[in-house]
Jmol script that loads the backbone (N, CA, C; Angstrom):
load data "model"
ATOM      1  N   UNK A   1     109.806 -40.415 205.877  1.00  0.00           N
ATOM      2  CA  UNK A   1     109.329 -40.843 204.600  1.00  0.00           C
ATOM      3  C   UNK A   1     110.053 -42.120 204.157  1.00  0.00           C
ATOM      4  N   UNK A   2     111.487 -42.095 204.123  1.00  0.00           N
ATOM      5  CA  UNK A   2     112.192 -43.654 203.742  1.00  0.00           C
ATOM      6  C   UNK A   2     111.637 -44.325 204.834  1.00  0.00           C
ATOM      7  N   UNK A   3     111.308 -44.537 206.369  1.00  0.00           N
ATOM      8  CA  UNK A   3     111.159 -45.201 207.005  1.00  0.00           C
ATOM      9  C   UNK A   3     109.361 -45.964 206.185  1.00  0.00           C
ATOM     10  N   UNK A   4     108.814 -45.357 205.763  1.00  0.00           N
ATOM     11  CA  UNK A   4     107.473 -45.545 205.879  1.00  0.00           C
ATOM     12  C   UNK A   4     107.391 -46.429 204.044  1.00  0.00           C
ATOM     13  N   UNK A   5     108.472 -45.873 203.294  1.00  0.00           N
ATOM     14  CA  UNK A   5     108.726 -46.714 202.124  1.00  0.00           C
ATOM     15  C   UNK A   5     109.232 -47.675 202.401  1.00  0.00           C
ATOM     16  N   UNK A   6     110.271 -48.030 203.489  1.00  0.00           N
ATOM     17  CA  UNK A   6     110.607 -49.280 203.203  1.00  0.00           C
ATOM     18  C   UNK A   6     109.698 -50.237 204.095  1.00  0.00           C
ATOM     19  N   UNK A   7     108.671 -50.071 205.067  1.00  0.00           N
ATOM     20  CA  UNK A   7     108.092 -50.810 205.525  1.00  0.00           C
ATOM     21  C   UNK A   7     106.725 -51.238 204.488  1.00  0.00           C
ATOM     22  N   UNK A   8     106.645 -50.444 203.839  1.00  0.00           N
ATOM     23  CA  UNK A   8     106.079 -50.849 202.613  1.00  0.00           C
ATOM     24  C   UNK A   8     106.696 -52.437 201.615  1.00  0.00           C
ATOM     25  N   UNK A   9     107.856 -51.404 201.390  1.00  0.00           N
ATOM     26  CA  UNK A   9     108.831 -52.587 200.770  1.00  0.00           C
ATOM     27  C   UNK A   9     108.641 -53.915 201.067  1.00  0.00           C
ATOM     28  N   UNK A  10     108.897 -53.943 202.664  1.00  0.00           N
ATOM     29  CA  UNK A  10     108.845 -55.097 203.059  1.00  0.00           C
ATOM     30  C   UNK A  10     107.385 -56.024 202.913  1.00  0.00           C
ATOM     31  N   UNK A  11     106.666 -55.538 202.624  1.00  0.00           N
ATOM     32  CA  UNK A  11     105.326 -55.985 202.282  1.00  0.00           C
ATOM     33  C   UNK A  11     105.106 -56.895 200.983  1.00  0.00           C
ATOM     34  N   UNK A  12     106.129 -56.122 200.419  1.00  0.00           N
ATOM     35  CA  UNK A  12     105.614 -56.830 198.708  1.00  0.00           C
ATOM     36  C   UNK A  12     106.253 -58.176 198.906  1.00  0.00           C
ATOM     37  N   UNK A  13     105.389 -59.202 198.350  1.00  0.00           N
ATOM     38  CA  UNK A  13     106.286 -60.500 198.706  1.00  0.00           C
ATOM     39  C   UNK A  13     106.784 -61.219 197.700  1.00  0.00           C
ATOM     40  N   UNK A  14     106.341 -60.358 195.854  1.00  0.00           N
ATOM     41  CA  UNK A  14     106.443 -61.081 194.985  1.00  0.00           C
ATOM     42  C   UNK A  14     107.509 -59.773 193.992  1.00  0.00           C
ATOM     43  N   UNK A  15     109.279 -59.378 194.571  1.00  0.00           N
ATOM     44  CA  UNK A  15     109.395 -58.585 193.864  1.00  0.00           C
ATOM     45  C   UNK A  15     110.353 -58.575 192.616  1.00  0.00           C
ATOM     46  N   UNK A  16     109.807 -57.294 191.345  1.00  0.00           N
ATOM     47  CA  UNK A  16     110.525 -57.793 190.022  1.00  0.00           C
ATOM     48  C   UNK A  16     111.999 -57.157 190.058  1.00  0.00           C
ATOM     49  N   UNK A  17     112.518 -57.852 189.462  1.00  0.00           N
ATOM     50  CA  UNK A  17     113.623 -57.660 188.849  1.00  0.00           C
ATOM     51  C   UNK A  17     113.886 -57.463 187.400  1.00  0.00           C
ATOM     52  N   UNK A  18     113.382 -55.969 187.161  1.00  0.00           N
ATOM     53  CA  UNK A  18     113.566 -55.719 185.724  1.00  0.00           C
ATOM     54  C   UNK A  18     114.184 -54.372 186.002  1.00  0.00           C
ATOM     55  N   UNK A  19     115.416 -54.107 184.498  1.00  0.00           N
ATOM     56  CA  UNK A  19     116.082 -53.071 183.934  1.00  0.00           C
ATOM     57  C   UNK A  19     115.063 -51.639 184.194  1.00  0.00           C
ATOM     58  N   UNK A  20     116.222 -50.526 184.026  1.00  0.00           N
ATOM     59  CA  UNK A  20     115.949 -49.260 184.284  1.00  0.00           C
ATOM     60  C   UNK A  20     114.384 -48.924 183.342  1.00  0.00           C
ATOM     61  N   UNK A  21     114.312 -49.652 182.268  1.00  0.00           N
ATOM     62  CA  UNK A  21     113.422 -49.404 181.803  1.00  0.00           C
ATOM     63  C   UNK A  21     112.294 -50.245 181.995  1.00  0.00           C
ATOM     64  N   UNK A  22     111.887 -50.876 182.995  1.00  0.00           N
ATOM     65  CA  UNK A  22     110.633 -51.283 183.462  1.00  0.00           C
ATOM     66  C   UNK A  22     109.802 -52.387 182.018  1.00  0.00           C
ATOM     67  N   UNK A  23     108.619 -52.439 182.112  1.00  0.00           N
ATOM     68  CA  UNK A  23     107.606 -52.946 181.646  1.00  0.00           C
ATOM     69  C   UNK A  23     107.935 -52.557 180.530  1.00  0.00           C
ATOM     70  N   UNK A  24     107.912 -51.499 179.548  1.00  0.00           N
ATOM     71  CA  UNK A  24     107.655 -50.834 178.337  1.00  0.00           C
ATOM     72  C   UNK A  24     108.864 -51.489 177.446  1.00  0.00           C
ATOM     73  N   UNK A  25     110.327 -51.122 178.222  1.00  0.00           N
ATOM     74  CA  UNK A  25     111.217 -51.808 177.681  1.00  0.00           C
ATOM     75  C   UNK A  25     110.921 -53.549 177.835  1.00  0.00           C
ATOM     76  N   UNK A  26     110.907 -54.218 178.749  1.00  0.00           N
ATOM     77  CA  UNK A  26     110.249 -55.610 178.335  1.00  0.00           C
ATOM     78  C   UNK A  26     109.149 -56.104 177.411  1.00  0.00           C
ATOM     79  N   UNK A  27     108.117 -55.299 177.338  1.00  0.00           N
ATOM     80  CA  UNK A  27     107.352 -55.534 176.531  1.00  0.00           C
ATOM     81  C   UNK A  27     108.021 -55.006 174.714  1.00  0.00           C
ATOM     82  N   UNK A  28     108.915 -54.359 174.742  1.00  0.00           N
ATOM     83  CA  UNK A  28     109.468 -54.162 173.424  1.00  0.00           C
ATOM     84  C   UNK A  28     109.884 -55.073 172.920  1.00  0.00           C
ATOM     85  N   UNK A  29     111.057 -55.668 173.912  1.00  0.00           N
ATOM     86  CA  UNK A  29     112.095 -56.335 173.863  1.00  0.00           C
ATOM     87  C   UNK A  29     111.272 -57.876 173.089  1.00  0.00           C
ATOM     88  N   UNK A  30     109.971 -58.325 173.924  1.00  0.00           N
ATOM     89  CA  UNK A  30     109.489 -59.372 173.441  1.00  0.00           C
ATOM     90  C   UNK A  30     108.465 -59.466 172.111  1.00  0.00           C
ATOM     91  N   UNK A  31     108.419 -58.196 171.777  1.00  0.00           N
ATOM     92  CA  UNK A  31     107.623 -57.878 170.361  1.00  0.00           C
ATOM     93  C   UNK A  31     108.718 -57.862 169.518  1.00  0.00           C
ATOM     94  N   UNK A  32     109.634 -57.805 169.918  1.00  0.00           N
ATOM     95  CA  UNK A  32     110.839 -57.560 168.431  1.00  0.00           C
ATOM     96  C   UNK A  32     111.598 -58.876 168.342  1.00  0.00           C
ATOM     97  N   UNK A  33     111.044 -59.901 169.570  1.00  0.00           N
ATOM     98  CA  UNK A  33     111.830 -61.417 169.263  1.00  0.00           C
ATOM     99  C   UNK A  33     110.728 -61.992 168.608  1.00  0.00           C
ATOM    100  N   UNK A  34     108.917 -61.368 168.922  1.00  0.00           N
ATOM    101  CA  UNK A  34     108.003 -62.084 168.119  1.00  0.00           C
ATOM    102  C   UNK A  34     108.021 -61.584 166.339  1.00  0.00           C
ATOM    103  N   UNK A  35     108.504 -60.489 166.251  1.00  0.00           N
ATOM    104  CA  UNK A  35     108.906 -59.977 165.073  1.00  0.00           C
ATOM    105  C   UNK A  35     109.865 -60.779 163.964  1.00  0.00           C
ATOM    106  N   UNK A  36     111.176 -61.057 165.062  1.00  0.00           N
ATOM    107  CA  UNK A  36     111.763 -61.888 164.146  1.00  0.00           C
ATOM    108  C   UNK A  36     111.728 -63.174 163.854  1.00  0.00           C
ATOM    109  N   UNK A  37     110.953 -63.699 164.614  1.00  0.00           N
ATOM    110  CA  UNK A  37     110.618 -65.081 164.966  1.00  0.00           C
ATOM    111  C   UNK A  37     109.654 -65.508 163.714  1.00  0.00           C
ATOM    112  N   UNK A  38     108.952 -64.390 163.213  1.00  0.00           N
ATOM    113  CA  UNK A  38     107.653 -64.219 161.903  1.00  0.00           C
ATOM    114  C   UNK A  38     108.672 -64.297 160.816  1.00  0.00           C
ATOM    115  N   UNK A  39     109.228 -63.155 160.688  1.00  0.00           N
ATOM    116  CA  UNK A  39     110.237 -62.933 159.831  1.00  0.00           C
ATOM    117  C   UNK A  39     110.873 -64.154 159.328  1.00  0.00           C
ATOM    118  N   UNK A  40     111.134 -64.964 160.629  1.00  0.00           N
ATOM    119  CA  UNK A  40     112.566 -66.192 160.275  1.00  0.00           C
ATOM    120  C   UNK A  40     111.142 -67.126 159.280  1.00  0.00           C
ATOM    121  N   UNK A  41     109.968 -67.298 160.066  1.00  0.00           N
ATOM    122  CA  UNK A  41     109.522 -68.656 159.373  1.00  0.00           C
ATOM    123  C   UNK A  41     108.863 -67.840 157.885  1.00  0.00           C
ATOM    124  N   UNK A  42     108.690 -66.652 157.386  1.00  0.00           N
ATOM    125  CA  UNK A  42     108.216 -66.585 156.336  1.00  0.00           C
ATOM    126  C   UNK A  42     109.220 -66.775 155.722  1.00  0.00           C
ATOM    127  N   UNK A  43     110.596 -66.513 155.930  1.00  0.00           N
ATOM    128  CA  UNK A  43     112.049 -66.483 155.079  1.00  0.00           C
ATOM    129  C   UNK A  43     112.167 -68.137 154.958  1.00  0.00           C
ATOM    130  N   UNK A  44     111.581 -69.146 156.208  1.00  0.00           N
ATOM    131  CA  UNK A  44     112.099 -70.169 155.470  1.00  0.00           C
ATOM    132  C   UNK A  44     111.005 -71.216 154.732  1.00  0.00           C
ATOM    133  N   UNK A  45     109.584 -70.288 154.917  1.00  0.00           N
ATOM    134  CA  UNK A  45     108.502 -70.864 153.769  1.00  0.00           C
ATOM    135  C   UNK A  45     108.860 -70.598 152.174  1.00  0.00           C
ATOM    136  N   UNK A  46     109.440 -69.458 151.878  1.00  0.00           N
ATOM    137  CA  UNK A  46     109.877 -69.193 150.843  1.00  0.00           C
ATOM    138  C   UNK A  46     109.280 -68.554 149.704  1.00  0.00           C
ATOM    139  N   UNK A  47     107.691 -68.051 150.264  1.00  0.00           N
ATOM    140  CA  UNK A  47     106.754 -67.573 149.354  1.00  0.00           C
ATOM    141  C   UNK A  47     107.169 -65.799 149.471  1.00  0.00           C
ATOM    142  N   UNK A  48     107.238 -65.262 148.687  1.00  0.00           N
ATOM    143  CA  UNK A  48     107.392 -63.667 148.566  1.00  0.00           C
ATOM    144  C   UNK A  48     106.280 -62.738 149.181  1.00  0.00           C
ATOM    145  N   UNK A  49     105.121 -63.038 148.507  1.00  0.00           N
ATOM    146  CA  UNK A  49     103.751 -62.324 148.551  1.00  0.00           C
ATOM    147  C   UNK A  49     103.168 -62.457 149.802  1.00  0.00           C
ATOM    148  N   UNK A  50     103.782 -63.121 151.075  1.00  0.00           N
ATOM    149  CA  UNK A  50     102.739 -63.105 152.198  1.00  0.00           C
ATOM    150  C   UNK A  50     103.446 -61.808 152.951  1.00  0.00           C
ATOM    151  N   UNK A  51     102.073 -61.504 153.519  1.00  0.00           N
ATOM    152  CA  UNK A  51     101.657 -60.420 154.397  1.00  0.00           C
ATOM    153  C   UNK A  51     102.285 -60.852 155.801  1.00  0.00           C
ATOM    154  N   UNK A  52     103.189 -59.947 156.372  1.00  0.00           N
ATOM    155  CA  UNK A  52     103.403 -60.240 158.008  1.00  0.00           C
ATOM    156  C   UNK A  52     102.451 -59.459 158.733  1.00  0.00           C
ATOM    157  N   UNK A  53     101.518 -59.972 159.396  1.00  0.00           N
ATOM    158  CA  UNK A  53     100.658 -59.291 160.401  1.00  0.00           C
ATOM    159  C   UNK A  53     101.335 -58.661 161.529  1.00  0.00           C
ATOM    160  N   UNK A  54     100.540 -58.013 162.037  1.00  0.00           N
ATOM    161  CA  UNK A  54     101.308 -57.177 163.313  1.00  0.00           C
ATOM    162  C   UNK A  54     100.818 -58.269 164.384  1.00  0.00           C
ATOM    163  N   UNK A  55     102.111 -58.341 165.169  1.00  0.00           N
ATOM    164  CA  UNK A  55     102.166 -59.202 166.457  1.00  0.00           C
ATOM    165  C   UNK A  55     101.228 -58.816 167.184  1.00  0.00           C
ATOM    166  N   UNK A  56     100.624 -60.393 167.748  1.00  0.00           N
ATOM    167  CA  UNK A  56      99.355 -59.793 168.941  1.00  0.00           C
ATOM    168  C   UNK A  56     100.103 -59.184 170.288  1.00  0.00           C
ATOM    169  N   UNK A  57      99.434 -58.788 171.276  1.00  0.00           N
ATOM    170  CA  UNK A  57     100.227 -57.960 172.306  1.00  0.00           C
ATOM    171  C   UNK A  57     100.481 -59.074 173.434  1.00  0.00           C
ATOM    172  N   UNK A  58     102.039 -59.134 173.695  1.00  0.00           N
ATOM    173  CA  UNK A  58     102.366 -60.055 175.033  1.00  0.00           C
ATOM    174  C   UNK A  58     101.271 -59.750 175.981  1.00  0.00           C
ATOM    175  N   UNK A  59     100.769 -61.126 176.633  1.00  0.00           N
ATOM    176  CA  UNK A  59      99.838 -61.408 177.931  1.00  0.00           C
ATOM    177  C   UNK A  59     100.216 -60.860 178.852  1.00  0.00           C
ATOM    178  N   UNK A  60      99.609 -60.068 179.555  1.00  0.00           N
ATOM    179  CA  UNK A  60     100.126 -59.662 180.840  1.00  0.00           C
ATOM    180  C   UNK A  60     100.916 -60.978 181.722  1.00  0.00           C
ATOM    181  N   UNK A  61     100.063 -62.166 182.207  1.00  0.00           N
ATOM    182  CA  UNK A  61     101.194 -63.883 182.991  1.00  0.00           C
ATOM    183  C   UNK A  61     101.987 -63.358 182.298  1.00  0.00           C
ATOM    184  N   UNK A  62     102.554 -63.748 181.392  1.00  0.00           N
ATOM    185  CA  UNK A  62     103.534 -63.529 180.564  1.00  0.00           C
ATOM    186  C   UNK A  62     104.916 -62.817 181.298  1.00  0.00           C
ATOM    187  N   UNK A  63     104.383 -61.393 181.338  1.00  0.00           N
ATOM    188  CA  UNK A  63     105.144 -60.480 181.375  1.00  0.00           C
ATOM    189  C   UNK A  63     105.402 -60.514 182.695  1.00  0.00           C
ATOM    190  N   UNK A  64     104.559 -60.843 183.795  1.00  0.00           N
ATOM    191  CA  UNK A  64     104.716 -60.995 185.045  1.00  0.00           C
ATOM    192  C   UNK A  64     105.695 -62.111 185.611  1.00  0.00           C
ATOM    193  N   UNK A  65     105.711 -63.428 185.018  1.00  0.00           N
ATOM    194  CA  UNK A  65     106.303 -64.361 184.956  1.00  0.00           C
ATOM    195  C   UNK A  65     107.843 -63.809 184.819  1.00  0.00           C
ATOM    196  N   UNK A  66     108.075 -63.215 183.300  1.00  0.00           N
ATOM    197  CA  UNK A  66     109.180 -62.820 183.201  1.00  0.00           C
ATOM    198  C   UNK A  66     110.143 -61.642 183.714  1.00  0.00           C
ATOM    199  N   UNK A  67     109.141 -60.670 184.370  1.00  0.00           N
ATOM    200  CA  UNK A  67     109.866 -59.790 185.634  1.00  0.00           C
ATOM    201  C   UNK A  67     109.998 -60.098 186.562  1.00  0.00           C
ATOM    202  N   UNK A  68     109.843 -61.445 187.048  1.00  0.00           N
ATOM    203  CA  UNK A  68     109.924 -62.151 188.852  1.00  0.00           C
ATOM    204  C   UNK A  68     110.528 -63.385 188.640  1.00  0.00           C
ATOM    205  N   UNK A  69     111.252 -63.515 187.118  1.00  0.00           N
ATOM    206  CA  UNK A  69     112.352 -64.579 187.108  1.00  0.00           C
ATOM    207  C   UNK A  69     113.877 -63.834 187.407  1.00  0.00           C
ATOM    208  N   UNK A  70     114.454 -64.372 188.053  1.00  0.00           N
ATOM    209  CA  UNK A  70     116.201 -64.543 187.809  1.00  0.00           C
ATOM    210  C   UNK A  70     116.824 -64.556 186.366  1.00  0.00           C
ATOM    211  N   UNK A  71     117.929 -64.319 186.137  1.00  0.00           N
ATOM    212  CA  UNK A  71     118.669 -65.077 185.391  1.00  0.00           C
ATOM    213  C   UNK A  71     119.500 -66.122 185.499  1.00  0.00           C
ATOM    214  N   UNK A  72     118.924 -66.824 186.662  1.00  0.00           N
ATOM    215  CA  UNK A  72     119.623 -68.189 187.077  1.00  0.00           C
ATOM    216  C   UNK A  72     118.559 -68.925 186.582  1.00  0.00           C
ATOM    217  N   UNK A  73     117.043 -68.510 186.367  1.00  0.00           N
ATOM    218  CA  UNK A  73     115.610 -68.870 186.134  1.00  0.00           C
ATOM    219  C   UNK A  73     115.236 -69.291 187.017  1.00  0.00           C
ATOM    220  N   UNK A  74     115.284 -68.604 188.171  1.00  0.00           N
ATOM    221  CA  UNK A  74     114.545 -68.920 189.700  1.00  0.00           C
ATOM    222  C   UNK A  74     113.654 -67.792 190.090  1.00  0.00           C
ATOM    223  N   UNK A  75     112.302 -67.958 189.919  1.00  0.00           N
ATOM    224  CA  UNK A  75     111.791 -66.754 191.137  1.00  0.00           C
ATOM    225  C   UNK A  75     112.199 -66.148 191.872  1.00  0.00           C
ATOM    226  N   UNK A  76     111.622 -64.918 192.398  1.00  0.00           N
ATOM    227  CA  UNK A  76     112.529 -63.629 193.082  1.00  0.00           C
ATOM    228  C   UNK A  76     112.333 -64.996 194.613  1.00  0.00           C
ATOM    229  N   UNK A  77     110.736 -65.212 194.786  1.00  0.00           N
ATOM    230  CA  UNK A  77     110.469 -65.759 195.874  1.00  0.00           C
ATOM    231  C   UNK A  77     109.034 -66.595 196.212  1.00  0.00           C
ATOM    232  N   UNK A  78     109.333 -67.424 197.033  1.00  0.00           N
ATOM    233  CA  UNK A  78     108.614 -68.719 197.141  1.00  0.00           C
ATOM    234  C   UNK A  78     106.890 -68.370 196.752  1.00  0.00           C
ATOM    235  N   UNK A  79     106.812 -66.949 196.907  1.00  0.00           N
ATOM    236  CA  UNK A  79     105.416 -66.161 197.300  1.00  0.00           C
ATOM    237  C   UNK A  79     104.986 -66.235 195.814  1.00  0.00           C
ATOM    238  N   UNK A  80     105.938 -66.025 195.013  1.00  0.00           N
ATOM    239  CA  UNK A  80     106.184 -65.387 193.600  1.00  0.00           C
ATOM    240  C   UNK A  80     106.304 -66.788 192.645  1.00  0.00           C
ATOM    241  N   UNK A  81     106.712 -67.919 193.204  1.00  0.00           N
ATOM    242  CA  UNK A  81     106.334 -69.117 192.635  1.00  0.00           C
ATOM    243  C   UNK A  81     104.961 -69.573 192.840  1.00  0.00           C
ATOM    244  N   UNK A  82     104.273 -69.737 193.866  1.00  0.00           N
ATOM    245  CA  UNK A  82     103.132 -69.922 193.808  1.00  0.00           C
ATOM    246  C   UNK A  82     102.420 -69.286 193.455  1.00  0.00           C
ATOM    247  N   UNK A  83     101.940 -67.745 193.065  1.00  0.00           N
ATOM    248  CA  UNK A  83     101.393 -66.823 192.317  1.00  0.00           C
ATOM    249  C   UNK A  83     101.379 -67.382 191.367  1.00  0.00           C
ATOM    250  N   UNK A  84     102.527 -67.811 190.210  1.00  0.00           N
ATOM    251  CA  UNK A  84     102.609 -68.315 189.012  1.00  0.00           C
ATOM    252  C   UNK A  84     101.925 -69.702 188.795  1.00  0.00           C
ATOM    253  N   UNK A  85     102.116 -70.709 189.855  1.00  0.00           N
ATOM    254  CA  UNK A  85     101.168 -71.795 189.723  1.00  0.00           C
ATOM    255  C   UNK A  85     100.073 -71.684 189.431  1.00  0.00           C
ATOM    256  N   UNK A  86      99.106 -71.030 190.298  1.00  0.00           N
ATOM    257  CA  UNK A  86      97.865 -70.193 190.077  1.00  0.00           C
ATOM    258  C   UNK A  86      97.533 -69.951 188.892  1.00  0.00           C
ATOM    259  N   UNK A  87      98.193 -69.155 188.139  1.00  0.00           N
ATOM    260  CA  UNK A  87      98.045 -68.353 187.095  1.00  0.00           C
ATOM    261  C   UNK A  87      97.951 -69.268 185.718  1.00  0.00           C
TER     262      UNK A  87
END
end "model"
wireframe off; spacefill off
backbone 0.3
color backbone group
């Protein structure tokens, strides 16, 4: 069974590098920077009475982009840069 997963493995040519908590936690993580990001510019329009809408939902590119970056900001791999060109 590991033999037959990792020849799998070796298949994927574009792979992510995201935390224990996958997708769900990334996709949080970037609704609560679009959250405050609303927050900051109504605080520095200065009007009281406006309504904060609910954030539209991160793009899937998006999210894909940002699980197959580094934190050096390099793609996992060359396969995984050109995917993104595409896109």
């Amino acid at each position: 069974m590991r033999k037959k997963a990792q020849a799998i493995q070796k298949q994927n040519t574009a792979p992510r590098v995201l935390s224990r908590g996958g997708y769900e936690y990334l996709e949080n993580k970037l609704m609560d920077e679009k959250r405050k990001k609303k927050l900051e510019e109504v605080a520095q329009s200065g009007s009281t009475n406006t309504v904060i809408d609910p954030s539209s939902p991160i793009r899937r590119r998006v999210k894909w982009k940002i699980a197959r970056t580094k934190k050096t900001r390099q793609m996992t791999s060359e396969a995984a840069e050109k995917l993104l060109r595409r896109l």
